[in-house]
Every structure is written in structure tokens, then in C-alpha cells.
N, C-alpha and C positions, 0 to 999 in steps of 0.2 A: 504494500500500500504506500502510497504516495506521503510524504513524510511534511502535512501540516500543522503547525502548530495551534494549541485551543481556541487563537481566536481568530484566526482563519476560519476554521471548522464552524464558526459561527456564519458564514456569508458560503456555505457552498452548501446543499444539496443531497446525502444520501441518499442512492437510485438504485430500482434492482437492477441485476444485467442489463443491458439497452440492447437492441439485434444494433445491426451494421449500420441500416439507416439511419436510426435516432443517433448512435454516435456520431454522425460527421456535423449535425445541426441538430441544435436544441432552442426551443424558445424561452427564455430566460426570463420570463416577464415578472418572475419573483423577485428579482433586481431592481425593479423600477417603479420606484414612487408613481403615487398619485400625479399626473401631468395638468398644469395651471394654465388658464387664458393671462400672460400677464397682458394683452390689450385689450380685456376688461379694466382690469387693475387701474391700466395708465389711463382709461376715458374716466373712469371715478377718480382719480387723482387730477385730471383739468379740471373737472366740476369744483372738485375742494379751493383749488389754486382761483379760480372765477373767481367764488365767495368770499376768501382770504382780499384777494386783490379790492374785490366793488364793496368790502369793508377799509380798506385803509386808504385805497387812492387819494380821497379828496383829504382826509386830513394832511398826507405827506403833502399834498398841495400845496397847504395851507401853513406847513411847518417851515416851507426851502420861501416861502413869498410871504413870511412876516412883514415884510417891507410894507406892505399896503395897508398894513392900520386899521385890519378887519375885526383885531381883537373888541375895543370896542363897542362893534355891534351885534358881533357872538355872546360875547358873555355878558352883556346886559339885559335886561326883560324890555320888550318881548323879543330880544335878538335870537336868544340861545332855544327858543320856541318853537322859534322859527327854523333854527340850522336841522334843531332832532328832527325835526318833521320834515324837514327836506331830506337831510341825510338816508332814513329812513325809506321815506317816499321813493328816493334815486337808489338806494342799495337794493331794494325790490324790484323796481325796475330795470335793473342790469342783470339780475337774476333771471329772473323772469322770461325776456328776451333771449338771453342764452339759453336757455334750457326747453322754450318756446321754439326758436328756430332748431336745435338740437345739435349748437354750432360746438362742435367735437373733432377736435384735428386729424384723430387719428382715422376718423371716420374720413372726411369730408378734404382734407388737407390743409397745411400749416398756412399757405399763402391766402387760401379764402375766407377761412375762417380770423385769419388774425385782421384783415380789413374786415368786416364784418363786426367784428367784437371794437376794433374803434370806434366805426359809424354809431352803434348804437351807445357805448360811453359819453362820446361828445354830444350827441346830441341827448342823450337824458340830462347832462350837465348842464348844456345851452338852454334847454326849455327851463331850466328852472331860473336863469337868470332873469327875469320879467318878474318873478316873482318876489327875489328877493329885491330887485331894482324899488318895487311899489312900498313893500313891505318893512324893510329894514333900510331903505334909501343908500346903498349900494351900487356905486356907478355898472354899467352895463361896463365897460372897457376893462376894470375888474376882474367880473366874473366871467368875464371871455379870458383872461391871462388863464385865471384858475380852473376852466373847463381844458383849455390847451393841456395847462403840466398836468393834470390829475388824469384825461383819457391817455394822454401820453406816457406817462410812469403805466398808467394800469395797462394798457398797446403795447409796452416794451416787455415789462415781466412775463406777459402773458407769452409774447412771441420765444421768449427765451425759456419757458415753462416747455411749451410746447415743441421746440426743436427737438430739446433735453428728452421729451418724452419718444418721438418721434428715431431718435436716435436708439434709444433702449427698446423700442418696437421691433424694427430691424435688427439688432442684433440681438435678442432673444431666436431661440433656435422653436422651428414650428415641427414639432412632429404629430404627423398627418395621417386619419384613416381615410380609405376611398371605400366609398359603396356603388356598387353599381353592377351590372350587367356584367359577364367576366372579361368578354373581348373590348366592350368600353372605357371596364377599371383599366385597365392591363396597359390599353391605349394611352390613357392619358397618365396612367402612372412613366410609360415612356417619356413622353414629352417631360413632365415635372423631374423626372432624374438625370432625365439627357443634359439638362440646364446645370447641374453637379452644384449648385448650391448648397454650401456648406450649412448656412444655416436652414436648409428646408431638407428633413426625413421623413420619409415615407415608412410607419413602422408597420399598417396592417390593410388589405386590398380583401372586401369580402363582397361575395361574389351574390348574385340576386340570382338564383336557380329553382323555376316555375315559382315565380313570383313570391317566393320565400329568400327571409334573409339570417345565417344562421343565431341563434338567443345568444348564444356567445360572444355576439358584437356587447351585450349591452354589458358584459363585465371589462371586456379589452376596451371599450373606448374609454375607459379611467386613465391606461397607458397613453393617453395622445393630448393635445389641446388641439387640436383642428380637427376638425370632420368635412369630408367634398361627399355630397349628396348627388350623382350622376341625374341628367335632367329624364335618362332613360330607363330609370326605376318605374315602373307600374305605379299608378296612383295611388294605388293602396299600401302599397312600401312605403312612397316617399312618405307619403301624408302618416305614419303611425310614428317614422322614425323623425320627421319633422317635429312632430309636439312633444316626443319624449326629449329629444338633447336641445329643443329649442326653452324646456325647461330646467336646464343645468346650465347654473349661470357661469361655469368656471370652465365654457369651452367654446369653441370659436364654430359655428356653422356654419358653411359654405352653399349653396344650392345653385348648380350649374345649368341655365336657363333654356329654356325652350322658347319657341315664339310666343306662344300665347305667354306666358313671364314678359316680354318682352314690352309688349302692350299692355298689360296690367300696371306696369311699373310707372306708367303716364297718364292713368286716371286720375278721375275725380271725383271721391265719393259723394254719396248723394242716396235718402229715405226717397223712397218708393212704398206707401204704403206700408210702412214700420220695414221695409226690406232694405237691408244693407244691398247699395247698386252701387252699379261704377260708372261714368258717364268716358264714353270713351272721346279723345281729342284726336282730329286726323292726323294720319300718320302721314306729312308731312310738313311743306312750308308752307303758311299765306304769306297773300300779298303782300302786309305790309312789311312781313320779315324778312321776305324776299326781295324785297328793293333797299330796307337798309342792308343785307345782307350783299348786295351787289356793287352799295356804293362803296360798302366795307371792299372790296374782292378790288374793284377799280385802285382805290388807295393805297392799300400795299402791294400790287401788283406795280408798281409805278413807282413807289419808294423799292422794292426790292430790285423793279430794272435799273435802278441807277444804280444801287449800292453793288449789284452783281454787273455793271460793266465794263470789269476787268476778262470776265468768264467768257464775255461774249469775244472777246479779242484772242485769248491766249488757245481757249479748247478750238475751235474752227483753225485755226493755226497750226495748231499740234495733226488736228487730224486729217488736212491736207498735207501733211508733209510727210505724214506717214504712209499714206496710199493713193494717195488724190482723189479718191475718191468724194462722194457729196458731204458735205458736212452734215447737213441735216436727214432724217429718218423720219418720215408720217408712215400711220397707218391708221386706217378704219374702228375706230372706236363708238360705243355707244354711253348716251349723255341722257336729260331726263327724256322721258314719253320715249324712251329707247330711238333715240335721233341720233342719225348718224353723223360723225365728224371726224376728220382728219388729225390726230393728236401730233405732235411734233417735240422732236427730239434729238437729240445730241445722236450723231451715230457711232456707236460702240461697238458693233457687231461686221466684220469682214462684207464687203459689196456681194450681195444678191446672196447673202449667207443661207437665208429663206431655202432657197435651191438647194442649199448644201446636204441641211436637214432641217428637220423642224424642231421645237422647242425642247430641250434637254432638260425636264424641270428636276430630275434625278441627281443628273451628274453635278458635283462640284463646281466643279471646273469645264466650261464649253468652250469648245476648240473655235470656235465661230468668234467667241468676242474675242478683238483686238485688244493688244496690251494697254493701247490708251482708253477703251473701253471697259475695259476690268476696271481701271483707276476712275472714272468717270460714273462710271456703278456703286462702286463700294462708296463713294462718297458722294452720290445721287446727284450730281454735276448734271447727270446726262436728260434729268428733268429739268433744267432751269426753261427752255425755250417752250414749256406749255403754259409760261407768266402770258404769251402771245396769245390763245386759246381761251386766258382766262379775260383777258380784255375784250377777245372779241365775242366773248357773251358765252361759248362751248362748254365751258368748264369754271366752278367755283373755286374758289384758294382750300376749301377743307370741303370733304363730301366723298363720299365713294369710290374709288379708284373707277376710272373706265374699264370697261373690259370689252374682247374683242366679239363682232355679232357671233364667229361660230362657236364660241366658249359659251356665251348667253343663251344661247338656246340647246346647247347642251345643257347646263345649269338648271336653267327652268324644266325643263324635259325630268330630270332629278329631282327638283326641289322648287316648287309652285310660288314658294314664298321667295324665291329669289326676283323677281317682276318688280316687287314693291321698293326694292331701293332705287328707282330707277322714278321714283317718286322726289325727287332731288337732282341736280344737277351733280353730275360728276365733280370729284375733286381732284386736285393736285398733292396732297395729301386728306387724311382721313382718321376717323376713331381705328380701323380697323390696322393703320399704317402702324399705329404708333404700340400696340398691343398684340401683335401678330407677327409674323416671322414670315419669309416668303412664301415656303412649303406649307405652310399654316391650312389645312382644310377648307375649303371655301365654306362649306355649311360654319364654322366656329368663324371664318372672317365676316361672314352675313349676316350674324347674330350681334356682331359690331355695330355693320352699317345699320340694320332697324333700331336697334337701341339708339344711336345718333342722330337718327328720324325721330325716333319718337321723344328726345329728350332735348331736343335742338333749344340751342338760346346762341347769341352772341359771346356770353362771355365761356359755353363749350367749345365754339370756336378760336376763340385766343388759347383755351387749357390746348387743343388739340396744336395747335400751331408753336407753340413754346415745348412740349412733348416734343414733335418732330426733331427741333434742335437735337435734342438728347438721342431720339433714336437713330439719326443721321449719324452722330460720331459711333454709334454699337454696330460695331462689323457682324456679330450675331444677329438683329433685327433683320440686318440686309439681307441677309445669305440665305438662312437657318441650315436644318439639317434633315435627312431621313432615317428615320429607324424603325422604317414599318418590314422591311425584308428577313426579321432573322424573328424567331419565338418569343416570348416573352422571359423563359428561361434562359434564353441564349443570351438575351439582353442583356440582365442581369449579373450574368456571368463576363460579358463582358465589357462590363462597368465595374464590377470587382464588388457584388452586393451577392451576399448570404445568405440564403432564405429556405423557408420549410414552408411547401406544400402540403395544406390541408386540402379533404376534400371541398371545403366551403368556402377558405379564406387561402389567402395565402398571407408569411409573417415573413417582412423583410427585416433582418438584422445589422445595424446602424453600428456595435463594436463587438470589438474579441472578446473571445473568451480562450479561458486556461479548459482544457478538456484530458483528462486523465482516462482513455478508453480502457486501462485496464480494472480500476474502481467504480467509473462510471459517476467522478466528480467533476462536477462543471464548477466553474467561479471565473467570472469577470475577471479580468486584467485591472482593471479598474472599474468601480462601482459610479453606474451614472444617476445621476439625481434629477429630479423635477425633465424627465425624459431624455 
């Protein structure tokens, strides 16, 4: 026997003989705490940070801008009457407001929510000056210095509150169960491991077989904080396993959408006859958004020709000199009411390539694109000349990618609900640009574009447009990968991940272990905590 000491012996496992299989993988789940949402944790930890803050603002205000001579009127009757009941009145209303609109960073993100949380500071501060102006004879010019520092102190901490949080989000490590269909989990647990994020593990993949999901899930997802609910669960699955972990407040739920989700998520409730209804909004642009939304497109299509008219000099240059052939590349694309137009583009790809072969969406690396075309891809250069497209009315600055008519009607042929993005004018970038990968399955890129329809504002398109930046410089957005050719076994194996098939789930193993196959003692190399 293998020569542990007492308090070893306490972290390992006495087991009778194991056959050959259980020796080589064991699931060890004896090892591993209870697993915590810490972004539960951190959106109750803003809430508190709020309250702390829309309690003390206006005094530090009032502590750093003694200069003003406000004492005074505060601590004299009816001064000081006056301030509790403002004070009061305004710390409620800052509450109130945030917690009304459900302005939460980790939800919603650091940059909207922290305007958001100014606007509504300064302005509860400013409404209150008319009153103390009348009341307590407090010049207006005053209580406007003192709305500035006080939404300003409360705007900074809060921004700094919230990064802090935002940072300890991300790096918290998320260990994930998938439920769903097996060829679906399996699917998308590809995609999520192929990314090799360190902090995202995959520890349990259970499988939905004739619409049963095995009871065993409901002791294993103690081991996880995430849970991905596949959208292709049977109703009766999703919906049993939705209100059990949607009532366990110390775990993150995911629910990966379907179209009808998609449209639901842009109602408007509304009693019917004591009936909870939903009033559904078109799924797409009106008019009037459509014209500001066009003067928008004119604007920065015209600030960015200038700023990009170096590009227009140097690529045309480069790619006569490399082949002489044309600089430019059109082809046949479709725009809204499926209209056809000529899109325009840097050409990257070898003259009459077309001829050579057709689209290599597989291979890495295609023989057809030119080396200055590679370079003009990977760094999406070879879009700048659809800014022409977008002026001349074809094509929006964010909206849909085109796609070609015989793709489209392959598409539709497949998937009916593909028609409806076509309810919008194409774009030059997109939701689907900036959160998908090339090889990214059209049906998961189309769940983008109607979400985008359906959730359309002005200020989605500045988020999607400032995205792009980010996703232009990731060489990964651009390219992506495939890893639908070899089993899900095979995968696994080789990505260097460990795992025990069950008949119902399968259990991927995240660290080593010490395995003594002649005792049949397992024990962790090291012991992992909180997952």
C-alpha cells in the first residue's frame, strides 16, 4: 500500500477494487465545495455601494465647499428642516431610480450604467434647488456648484466601485453545466472549449434522452455556478428545470434562445381581461428611426472617409503593383425587401479567383487570397470602400451583413425565419459581426441579426460600432475555427481534457489527480475550492 500519512488519509477515498475502466478516470466530485454565483455577490455589493454613496454625496459636498457660508442656513430653524427633508426626499430618490431602472453594471455594462447613474444624481440635486432657493433663500448659482461636486464624487466612486467589480467578474473562474440534446451539448461545449479560456470550465454536459433529463443533475449542479439551458430542450424540460435553478439564488442561469425568445424579449406587457398579454412591437425600423438613423449613417460615413484617406491611397497602390490587376471587387448582394446591389470592395483575392474554385469556408488558409489580401482581411481594410454603398443609400453603417442571392435562398429554403432580417437594410458591420466568428453557424448568426431588429435604438448602434473597434484588432473574430470533423471524444482528447462517460451525462475533469491503481486511492494533486 501506498505509504500516506494520517492526514492525507483524510482527503482520499477508500474504494473497493475498480475494473480497468474506473481506474484510468474517476469523478472526484467529493473534492469540490459547494460552487458560488460570485456575480450575484458583486450586483448586491453595487446596490450596497448606491446607498452608501446617495447617503454621503451631498454632505462631502458640502464638507470640501464650506467656503459658501451654507452653515448658516442648515443649522438654523427652519434651515436644518429643510436640509433632513431634502436630504431625505433626494436619498430616496436616487434609490429608487436605480433600482427602478435596474441600473446594475455587471448586468447592463460599466459605461451605461455609470452615465445613467449621473443623469439621475444631478438632476434629483438640481430639482431640488428651486426649493431651497424659495425656502431657505439660497442663491441658485450655489446649489448648482453643490449638485456638480456631490453627482460628481457620487459618478466617480460609483465608476470606480464598478470597474473594481467588473474586474473581479472576469476573473472569477465560471465552471459550467450544459443541458441539452446530446449532439447540441456536445456542439456547443466544442465551441466554448475550443476558445481554451482559462477562466471558463466546462465540468458537466447532461444529455436530454426522450425528453428526460437524468435527477442526478439536481445534486451535480451544486458543483458548478453557471448553468447553459440549450434552446432545444423540449418544453417540458426547459420549463421544470427553469423554475427549479431559477430558484437558487447562488447560481448563474443561462437560457440559449430561440426565435420566439427573441420576440418576446421586445414586448410590452399589457391586462387583457385580468390576462397577463404581450403587445408585440414590429420587428423592425419606422420611419422616423429610419431617417434619423440614415442621417446618422451619412455622418460618419463622411467623417470616416476622411479620416480613412490614407487607405484609399496606399491599398489601391499596393494592389496594382502587385498584379495589376483591378483594385476594386463588386458583387451581387442583397439589402432590405431582398434588393439587389452591387457591394464593393478592396480586392484580396487572385483575378477571376471565382474560376479557380469556389468558397473554401473550411480551409484556413485559401490559396486564392493574395498576400496583400490576407493582410487587408485580417485587418478588415478590404471593407473600407462599402462607406461608398452606404452613402449611396445600399447599405447602413450597422445592420446585417449582406449576403449573396444564392446563399439567401439556400438559407430561407432551411430556415423560414431567415427572410425577416432583410426587414432592415444591410450593414457594414452588425450585432452578429461583433459576437460571432466567421464559421459561426448562420442559424446562431440570425438569432443576432432579429435580436438587433427587435431591440434596435440609436444608442445599440454606437455599442455595436465601438464593439467593432475591439473585434477588428481579435485575429480570432476574423478567422474563427472548425471543429465539427472529428467526435466529441476525439475532441476532447485533443485539447488535452479528461473525462468519464456516463450513460446520461458526461463529466469533464478540469485537474489531476494522484491515482494509486494498485489500492484504488484517488486524491487530488491539489485540492480545488469554490470549483
Amino acid at each position: 500500500m501506498a505509504n500516506f500519512t494520517n492526514e492525507n488519509k483524510k482527503e482520499v477515498e477508500l474504494r473497493a477494487p475498480l475494473d480497468e475502466k474506473e481506474k484510468e478516470l474517476y469523478d472526484d466530485d467529493q473534492y469540490i465545495d459547494d460552487v458560488y454565483s460570485l456575480r450575484r455577490r458583486l450586483q448586491n455589493a453595487e446596490k450596497i455601494v448606491c446607498i452608501v454613496l446617495a447617503f454621503i454625496s451631498f454632505p462631502f459636498a458640502l464638507a470640501i465647499m464650506s467656503g459658501f457660508n451654507l452653515d448658516s442656513y442648515i443649522f438654523s430653524f427652519p434651515g436644518y428642516v429643510y436640509f433632513i427633508i431634502e436630504r431625505l426626499i433626494c436619498f430616496l430618490l436616487i434609490i429608487f431610480l436605480e433600482f427602478a431602472a435596474k441600473n446594475v453594471s455587471i448586468q447592463k455594462g460599466i459605461l451605461q450604467t455609470s452615465i445613467v447613474s449621473a443623469f439621475f444624481v444631478f438632476f434629483v440635486y438640481l430639482a431640488t434647488s428651486f426649493v431651497w432657493e424659495a425656502c431657505a433663500s439660497i442663491k441658485g448659482s450655489d446649489w448648482l456648484y453643490l449638485s456638480l461636486v456631490a453627482s460628481g464624487f457620487y459618478s466617480f466612486c460609483l465608476l470606480v466601485s464598478r470597474i473594481i467589480f467588473y474586474i473581479l467578474d472576469k476573473r472569477n473562474v465560471k465552471i459550467a453545466l450544459i443541458v441539452g440534446p446530446k449532439d447540441d451539448a456536445e456542439n456547443l461545449a466544442r465551441k466554448l472549449l475550443s476558445e481554451k479560456n482559462p477562466r471558463f470550465k466546462i465540468r458537466y454536459i447532461f444529455y436530454e434522452i426522450d425528453g428526460q433529463v437524468s435527477k442526478r443533475i439536481f445534486t451535480k449542479f451544486k458543483n458548478v455556478n453557471e448553468i447553459i439551458l440549450l434552446n432545444t430542450l423540449t418544453h417540458k424540460t426547459k420549463q421544470r428545470l427553469m423554475y427549479y435553478f431559477t430558484s437558487s439564488l447562488n447560481k448563474d442561469l443561462y437560457l440559449c434562445s430561440n426565435y420566439f425568445d427573441i420576440i418576446i424579449t421586445s414586448l410590452n406587457d399589457r391586462n387583457i381581461g385580468d390576462m397577463l398579454s404581450f403587445e408585440q412591437r414590429p420587428l423592425g425600423i419606422n420611419l422616423v428611426e429610419g431617417a434619423v438613423k440614415r442621417l446618422m449613417d451619412i455622418f460618419i460615413s463622411v467623417v470616416f472617409l476622411i479620416l480613412s484617406s490614407p487607405v484609399w491611397l496606399i491599398i489601391p497602390l499596393a494592389i496594382k503593383l502587385y498584379d495589376g490587376g483591378p483594385v476594386f471587387y463588386t458583387q451581387i448582394r442583397l439589402t432590405k425587401g431582398m434588393r439587389e446591389f452591387k457591394i464593393i470592395k478592396f480586392r484580396s483575392m487572385k483575378v477571376d479567383a471565382e474560376k479557380i474554385g469556389g468558397a473554401q469556408l473550411a480551409k484556413a488558409h485559401d490559396d486564392r487570397i493574395t498576400p496583400i489580401g490576407r493582410f487587408i482581411r485580417a485587418t478588415r481594410l478590404d471593407e473600407i470602400p462599402q462607406i461608398l454603398n452606404i452613402l449611396k443609400g445600399d447599405m447602413s453603417f450597422v445592420g446585417p451583413r449582406p449576403e449573396r442571392p444564392e446563399f439567401v435562398k439556400d438559407f430561407i429554403k432551411e430556415n423560414e425565419f431567415y427572410k425577416y432580417r432583410y426587414n432592415v437594410k444591410a450593414g457594414l458591420t452588425g450585432l452578429q459581426q461583433v459576437k460571432c466568428t466567421y464559421h459561426t453557424d448562420f442559424n446562431d448568426k440570425l438569432r443576432y441579426d432579429l435580436n438587433y431588429i427587435a431591440e434596435y435604438s440609436i444608442a445599440l448602434d454606437f455599442y455595436i460600432i465601438l464593439m467593432t473597434i475591439k473585434t477588428v484588432l481579435s485575429k480570432g473574430m476574423a478567422e474563427g475555427v472548425t471543429i465539427d470533423n472529428v467526435s466529441f471524444h476525439e475532441f476532447l482528447k485533443a485539447y488535452d481534457h479528461e473525462f468519464n462517460q456516463h450513460e446520461d451525462y458526461i463529466r469533464i475533469l478540469n485537474h489531476k489527480r494522484h491515482f494509486d491503481a494498485e489500492t484504488g486511492i484517488i486524491m487530488p494533486i491539489k485540492r480545488r475550492r469554490r470549483g
